[in-house]
N, C-alpha and C positions, 0 to 999 in steps of 0.2 A: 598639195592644196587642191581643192574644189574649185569649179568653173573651168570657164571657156578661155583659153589665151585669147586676148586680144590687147591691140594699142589703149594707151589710155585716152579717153574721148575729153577731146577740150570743154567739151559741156556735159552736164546730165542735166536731168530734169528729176526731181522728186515723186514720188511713189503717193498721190493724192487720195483723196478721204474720195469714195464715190456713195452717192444715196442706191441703198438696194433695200426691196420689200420684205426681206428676211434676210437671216443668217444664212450663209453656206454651210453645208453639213459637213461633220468631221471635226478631229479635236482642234480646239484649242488652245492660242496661246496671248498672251496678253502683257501690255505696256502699260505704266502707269502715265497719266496725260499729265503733261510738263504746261506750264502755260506760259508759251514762250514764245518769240520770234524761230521759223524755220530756216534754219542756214544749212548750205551744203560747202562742204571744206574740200578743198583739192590739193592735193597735198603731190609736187611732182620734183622729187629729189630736196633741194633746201629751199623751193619755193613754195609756200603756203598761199592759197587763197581760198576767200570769205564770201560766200553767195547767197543772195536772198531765194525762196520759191522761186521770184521771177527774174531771174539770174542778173540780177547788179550787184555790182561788186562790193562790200562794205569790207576789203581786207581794214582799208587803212582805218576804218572804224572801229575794229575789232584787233588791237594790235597782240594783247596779252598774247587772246585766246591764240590766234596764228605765232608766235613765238612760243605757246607749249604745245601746237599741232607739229611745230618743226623738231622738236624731241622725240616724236614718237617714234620707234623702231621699224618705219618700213622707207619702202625706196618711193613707192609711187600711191596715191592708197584716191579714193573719196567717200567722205563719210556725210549720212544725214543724220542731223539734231536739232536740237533747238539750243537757241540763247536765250538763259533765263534767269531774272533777279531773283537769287537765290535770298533769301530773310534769313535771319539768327536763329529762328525755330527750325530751318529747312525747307519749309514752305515757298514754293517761287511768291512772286509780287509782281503779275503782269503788266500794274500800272505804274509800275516805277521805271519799264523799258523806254519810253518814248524820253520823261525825262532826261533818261541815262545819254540816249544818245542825242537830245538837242543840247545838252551840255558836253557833250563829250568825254563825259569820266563813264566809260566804261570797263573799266579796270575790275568792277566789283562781279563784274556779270558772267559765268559759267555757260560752257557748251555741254550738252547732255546728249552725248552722242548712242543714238539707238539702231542705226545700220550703216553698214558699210559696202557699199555696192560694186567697189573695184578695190583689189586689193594686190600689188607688186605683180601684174601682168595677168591678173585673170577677172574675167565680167563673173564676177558672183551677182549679178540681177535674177538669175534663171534658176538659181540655187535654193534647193526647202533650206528654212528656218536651222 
């Protein structure tokens, strides 16, 4: 495996949009944009936890998704995505998140995980694509 060993860090911070007057030069790669709440998942042996951009906790908000993050096959991991109301066409539904969680039935809502910056002992932050 790729990267750097290191401990697993009790916090990260996500990987933000910055404004630049051009492209950078060089290829190419590309995600399609989810219109979703950004959550970072920490995942350290069978404890799952759920974190907003500005790191508060919504585990207990988010219960599904943290019980199929504790299935996943690694020891230690953190992953960034988004949580997004996923529609019957596939289409997310960004205005349907706020409902979701002032009622609390978020049971319907999907995590769309697009990187993973620590993975069973090593910082893949420094890592190409």
């Amino acid at each position: 495996m790729a990267g750097k060993k290191a401990p697993m860090p009790e916090r990260m911070n996500p990987q933000l949009v910055r404004m630049v007057t051009k492209p950078p030069a060089g290829a190419w790669h590309f995600e399609l944009k989810l219109d979703g709440y950004r959550f970072l998942a920490r995942i350290d042996g069978p404890i799952v936890q759920l974190f907003t951009k500005n790191g508060h906790d919504w585990t207990k908000k988010l219960r599904r998704i943290a019980k199929s993050l504790s299935r996943l096959p690694v020891h230690s991991a953190w992953l960034d995505g988004e949580v997004v109301f996923q529609q019957k066409d596939g289409m997310p539904a960004f205005h349907m998140l706020k409902p979701a969680f002032d009622s609390g039935q978020t049971d319907d809502l999907h995590y769309a995980i697009f990187d993973m910056p620590y993975l069973n002992g090593a910082d893949l932050r420094g890592e190409p694509l």
